[in-house]
N, C-alpha and C positions, 0 to 999 in steps of 0.2 A: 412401462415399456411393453411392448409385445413378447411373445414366446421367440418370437424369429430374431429379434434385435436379442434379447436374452443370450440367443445362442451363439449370435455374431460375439458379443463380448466374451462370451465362454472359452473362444475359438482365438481372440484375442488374448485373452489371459493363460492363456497355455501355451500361444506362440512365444510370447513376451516373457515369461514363464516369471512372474513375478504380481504384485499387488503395485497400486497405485494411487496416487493422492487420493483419488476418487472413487478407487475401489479396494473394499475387506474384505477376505476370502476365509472361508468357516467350514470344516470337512462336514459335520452335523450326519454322519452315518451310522452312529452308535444313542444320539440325542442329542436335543438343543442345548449349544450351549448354554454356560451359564452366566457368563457375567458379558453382555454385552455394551453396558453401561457406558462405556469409557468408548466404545465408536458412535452408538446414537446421538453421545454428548458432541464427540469432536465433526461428527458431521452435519448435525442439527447447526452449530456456531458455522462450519466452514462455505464461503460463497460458494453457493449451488449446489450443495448438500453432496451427498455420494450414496455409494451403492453396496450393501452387505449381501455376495454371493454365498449361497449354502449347496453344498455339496464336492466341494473340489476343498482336496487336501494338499499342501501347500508343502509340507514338510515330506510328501512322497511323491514328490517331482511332479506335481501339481494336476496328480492324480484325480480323476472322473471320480467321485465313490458313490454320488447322490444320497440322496436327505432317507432318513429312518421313517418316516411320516408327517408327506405335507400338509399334514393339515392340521396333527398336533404343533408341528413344528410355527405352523403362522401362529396361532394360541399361546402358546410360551415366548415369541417373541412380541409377539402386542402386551404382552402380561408384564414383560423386561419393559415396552416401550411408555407403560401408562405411568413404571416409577420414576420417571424422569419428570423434572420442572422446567418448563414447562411439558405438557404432555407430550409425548411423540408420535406423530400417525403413518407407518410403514403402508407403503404401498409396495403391495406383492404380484408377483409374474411367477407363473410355472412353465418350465419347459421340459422337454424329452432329448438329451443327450447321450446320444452312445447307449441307445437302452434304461438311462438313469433317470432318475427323476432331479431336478435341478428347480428351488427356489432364490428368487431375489427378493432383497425387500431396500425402495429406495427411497431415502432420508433425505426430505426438503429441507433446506436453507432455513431457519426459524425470524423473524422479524428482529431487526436490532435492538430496538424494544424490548425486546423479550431475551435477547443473550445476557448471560452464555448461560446454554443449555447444561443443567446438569442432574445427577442421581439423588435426589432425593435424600437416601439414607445419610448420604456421605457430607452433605452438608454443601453451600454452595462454594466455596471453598477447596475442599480436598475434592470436588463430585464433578467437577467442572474439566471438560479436556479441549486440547486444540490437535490438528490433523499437522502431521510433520511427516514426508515423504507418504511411507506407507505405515507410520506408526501414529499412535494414538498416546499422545504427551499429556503429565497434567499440566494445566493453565500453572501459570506463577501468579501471586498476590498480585502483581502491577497487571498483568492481562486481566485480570477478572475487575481489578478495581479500574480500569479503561472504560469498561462496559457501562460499571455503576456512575462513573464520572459522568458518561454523554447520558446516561438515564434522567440522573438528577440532576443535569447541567453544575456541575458542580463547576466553578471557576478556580482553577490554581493559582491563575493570576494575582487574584486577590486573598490572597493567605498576607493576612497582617506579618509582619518582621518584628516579634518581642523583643527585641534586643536591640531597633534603629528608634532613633525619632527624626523631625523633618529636618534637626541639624544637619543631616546625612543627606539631605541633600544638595546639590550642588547649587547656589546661589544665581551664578550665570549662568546654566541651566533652567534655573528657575524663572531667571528672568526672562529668559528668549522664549521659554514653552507657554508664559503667560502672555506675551506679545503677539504671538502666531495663532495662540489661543481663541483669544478675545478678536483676531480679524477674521480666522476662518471661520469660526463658530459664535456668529452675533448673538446666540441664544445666548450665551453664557456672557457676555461684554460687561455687562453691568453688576455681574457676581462678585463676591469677594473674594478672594484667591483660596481661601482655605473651601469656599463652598466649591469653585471649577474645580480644585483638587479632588473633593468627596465625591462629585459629581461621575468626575473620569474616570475615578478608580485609581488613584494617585494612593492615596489616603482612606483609611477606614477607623471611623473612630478617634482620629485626630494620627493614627497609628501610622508610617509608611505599608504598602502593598509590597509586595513581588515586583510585580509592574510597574510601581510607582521607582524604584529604586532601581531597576533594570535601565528604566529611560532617565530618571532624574538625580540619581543616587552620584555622590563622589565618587566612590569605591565602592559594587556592590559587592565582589566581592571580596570583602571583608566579611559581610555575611553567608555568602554562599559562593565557597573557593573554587567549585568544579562548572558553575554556570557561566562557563568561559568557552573558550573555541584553541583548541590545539594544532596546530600546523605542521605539518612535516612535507619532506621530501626525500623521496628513494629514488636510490638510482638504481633502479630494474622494475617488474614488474608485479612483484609480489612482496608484500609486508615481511621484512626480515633480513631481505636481502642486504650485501651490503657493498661498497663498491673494492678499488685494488687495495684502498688504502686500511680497508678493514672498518670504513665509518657505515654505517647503518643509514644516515640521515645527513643529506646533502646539507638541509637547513631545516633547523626543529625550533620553534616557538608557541609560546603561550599567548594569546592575545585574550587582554581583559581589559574593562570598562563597562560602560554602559551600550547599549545595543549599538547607537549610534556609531559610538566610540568603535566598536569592535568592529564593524560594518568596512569603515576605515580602515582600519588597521589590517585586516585581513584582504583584504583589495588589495593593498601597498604589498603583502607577503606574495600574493597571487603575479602581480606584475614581475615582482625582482626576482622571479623564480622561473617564469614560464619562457619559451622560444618566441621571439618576433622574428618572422622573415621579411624582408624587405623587395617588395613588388612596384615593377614600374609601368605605369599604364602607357598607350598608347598614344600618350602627348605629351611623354617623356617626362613624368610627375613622378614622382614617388611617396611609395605610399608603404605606411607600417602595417605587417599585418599578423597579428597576437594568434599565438597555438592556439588559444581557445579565445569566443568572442567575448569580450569584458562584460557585455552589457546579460550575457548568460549568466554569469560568471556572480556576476552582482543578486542578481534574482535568486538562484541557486542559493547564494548565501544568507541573503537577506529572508530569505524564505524559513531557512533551518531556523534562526533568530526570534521570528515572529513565531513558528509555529511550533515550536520545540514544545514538548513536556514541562510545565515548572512546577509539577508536585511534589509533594516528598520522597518521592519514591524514584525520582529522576535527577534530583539537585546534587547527586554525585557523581552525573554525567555529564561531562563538556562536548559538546558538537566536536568531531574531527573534520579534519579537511589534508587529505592523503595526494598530493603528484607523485604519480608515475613517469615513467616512459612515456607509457602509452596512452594513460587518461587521467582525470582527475575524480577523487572521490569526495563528497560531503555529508558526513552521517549526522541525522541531531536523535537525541534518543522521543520516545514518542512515535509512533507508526501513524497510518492515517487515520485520521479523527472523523466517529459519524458513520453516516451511511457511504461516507466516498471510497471506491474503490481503485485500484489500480488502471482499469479501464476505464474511468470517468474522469481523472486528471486532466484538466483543460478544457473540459467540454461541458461542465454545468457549476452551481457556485455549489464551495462547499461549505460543510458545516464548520464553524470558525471557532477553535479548541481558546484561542485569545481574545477576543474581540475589544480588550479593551487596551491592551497591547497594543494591537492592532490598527486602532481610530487615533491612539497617541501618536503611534509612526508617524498616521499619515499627516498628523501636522508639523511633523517635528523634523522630517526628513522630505516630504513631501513622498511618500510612496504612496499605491492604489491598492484601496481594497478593495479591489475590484477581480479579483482573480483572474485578474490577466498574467499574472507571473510567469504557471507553466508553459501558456501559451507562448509567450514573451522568451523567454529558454527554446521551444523546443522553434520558432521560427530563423531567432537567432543560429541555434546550429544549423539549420535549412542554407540558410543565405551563408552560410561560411564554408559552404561545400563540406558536411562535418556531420557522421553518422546520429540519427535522432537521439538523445539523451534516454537513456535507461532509470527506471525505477523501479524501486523494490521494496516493500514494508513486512519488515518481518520480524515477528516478536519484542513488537514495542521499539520499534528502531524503522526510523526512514532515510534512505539513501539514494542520490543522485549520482551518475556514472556520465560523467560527458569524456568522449572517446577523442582524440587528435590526430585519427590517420584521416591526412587527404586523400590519399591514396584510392579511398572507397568513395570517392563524390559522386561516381557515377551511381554505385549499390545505393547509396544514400539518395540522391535524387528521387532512383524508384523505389524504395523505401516509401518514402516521404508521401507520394504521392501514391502510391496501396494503400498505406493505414491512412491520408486522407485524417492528419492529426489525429491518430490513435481511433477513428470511429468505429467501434467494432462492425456495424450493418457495413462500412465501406469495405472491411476488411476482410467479410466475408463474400461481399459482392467481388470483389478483385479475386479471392480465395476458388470461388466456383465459376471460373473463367471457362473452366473442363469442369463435367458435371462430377460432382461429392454425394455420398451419402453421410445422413446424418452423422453418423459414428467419428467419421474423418474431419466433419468440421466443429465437432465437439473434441476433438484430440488436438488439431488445429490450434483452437484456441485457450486447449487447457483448461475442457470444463469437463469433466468427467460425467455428466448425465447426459444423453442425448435428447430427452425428454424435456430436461431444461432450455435445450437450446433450442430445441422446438417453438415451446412454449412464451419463450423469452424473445427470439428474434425470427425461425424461421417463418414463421405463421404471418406475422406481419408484414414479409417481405413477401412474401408470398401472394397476400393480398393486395400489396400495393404495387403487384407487378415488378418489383425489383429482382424477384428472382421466380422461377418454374420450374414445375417436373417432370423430368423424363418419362413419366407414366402417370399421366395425369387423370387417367379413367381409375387405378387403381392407387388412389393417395395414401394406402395402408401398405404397400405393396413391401416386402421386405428387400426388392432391388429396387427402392424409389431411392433416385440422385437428384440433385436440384444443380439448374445454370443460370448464367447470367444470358436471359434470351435475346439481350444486343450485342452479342459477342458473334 
């Protein structure tokens, strides 16, 4: 970043008078810290890296004090940054504050590839951290083994069950998944049932899978009790709550079986639970119309299903699925898998944590892997007059939030058509209707580098004419805003 942009955040973090996902604050007036380890690492992993300011102390009301020597100071933190695995390469700004001397040094996003970044000494393990608020967490064994899982495509799916054989599966099952089998997938027709099993991923070694026993199993759990989906309903707004009568849970269920199975079962809980109002058009028809759209409603779940975690480190988690009042929640444990982030949901394929799960579905229930789901959800709420679906992936845990007030059709319409299906370039196009500077559409969007968002989207929008600068002779300028020049 430049000295000017340096200062603007400076000026930022004193108003705000606090630290942020995206930024670490370091007094460094008496010397370099010493153990920085545990933010290079959590910022190195975290999307879009972040920023370690040195000179402002945090603990005396976020007091000016500037750095003891910038230039030892860069030296001892590239010296902290070379003991991390992978390397770390600080990029540093100096500026002049209030007479002080002020350095930054700011930590690129590291390749997934290469996550998670950690220290060295400490082993990949204890040396490894993730970014939480303004704190620097250590990873848990299941975050870091996330990483090594999408590295080495490690499949969970197919973890053999030492304790099932193919008795365990379900006969009639058996026979319908070899019939749909052998017609969707002529390659396999003429196979032998034990080979399409091996082939699928049914079976390994003659042994049942994960997978195999999820979709074809009698009972799967029997072998894994908690890879079920738990059901509740509250009568208020917040987990706990309970109604006059002192009940917590309007209606509380376990639903088990195989994916299918549960698929079902959980739809049936979703219907006898939820509000239909009843709407009469104007040729006097009537018509039923469900709190929330079914066809969301199915994806949403069927989604947590297929793409839930089944390693070991997750099979004593069951998917919830929580009504409110006010909305409906679906958690499956497992975050988002790969390179997909929170902002690319719907809008490119993603990396597929099951895929053999996955191809079984789709002949077995006839779903698409074609990742159309979220899309499929978030249109569905559109047309239902019914705020876009919220998600959230945080600490190995992914969650869907579909909201039930009509009330907001209108905010939801132009919602809907701002983010333009979550597209960040449209959301920033709508965003600088009135000219932005960097700073405000990186706070905007919740990326704490302004440099990243340069680099990432405004540059290119900028090229392609989608957006322009208020100062376009001077493109360095520290009062450069960008518009949308057909507004």
């Amino acid at each position: 970043m430049l000295p000017e942009e340096l200062n603007a955040l400076i000026e930022k973090v004193i108003t705000n008078k606090c630290e942020l996902q995206y930024i670490e604050l370091k007094k460094a007036g008496q010397g370099t810290p010493e153990k920085l380890y545990d933010t290079l690492s959590s910022f190195s992993n975290q999307y879009g890296g972040g920023t370690i300011i040195f000179g402002i102390d945090e603990k005396s009301g976020y007091q000016v004090t500037g750095v003891y020597d910038v230039q030892d100071l860069q030296t001892k933190v590239t010296q902290q940054a070379l003991q991390m695995e992978p390397v770390v390469r600080p990029i540093f700004t100096v500026s002049e504050y209030m007479d002080k001397k002020i350095v930054s040094a700011e930590i690129a996003e590291i390749d997934i590839n290469d996550k998670p970044c950690f220290y060295k000494a400490a082993g990949r393990l204890r040396g490894s951290y993730i970014r939480v608020g303004e704190s620097d967490e250590p990873m848990t064994e299941y975050e870091v083994y996330c990483f090594e899982a999408y590295k080495k495509k490690i499949r969970d799916e197919l973890r053999m069950v030492d304790r099932s054989s193919q008795a365990d599966f379900s006969t009639e099952t058996l026979e319908e998944y070899f019939l749909k089998t052998r017609k969707v997938k002529t390659n396999l027709a003429k196979l032998t049932s034990e080979r399409i099993l091996s082939l699928q991923g049914m079976i390994i070694d003659g042994k049942p899978t994960v997978a195999g026993l999820m979709v074809l199993g009698f009972y799967p759990q029997a072998f894994f009790p908690q890879m079920s989906i738990t059901a509740m309903v509250v009568d208020g707004t917040a987990f706990g709550e309970s109604n006059s009568s002192g009940e917590r849970f309007i209606d509380n269920k376990r639903i088990e079986g195989t994916i299918p199975q549960m698929l079902e079962e959980a739809m049936a809980f979703v219907r006898r639970n939820i509000r239909t109002a009843t709407v009469i058009d104007d040729n006097g028809r009537r018509n039923d119309k469900p709190e929330y759209p079914l066809k969301a409603v199915r994806e949403v779940i069927l989604n947590a299903l297929v793409h839930r975690d089944y390693s070991i480190h997750t099979e004593d988690s069951p998917i919830r699925i929580i009504l409110y009042k006010d909305r409906m929640e679906v958690e499956n444990p497992g975050g988002l898998y790969g390179r997909l982030t929170i902002n690319d949901l719907g809008k490119m394929p993603a990396d597929t944590r099951n895929p053999f799960l996955a191809a079984s579905l789709e002949v077995m229930i006839n779903t698409e892997n074609r990742f159309s789901g979220i899309p499929t959800v978030i249109q569905e709420m559109k047309n239902a007059g019914l705020m876009p679906p919220v998600f959230e992936s945080r600490r190995g845990n992914f969650k869907v939030i579909l909201y039930n007030d009509r009330h907001t059709a209108a905010k939801a319409a132009d919602l809907y058509s701002d983010e333009e299906e979550n597209l960040t370039e449209a959301r920033i196009k709508a965003f600088c209707s009135t000219p932005k500077s960097r700073d405000e559409i990186a706070e905007y969007l919740n990326i704490g580098s302004a440099y990243y968002v340069m680099k990432r989207y405004l540059r290119h929008m900028l090229e392609s004419g989608i957006l322009a600068m208020t100062i376009p002779e001077k493109p360095k300028s520290k009062f450069q805003k960008y518009y949308d020049p057909n507004k």
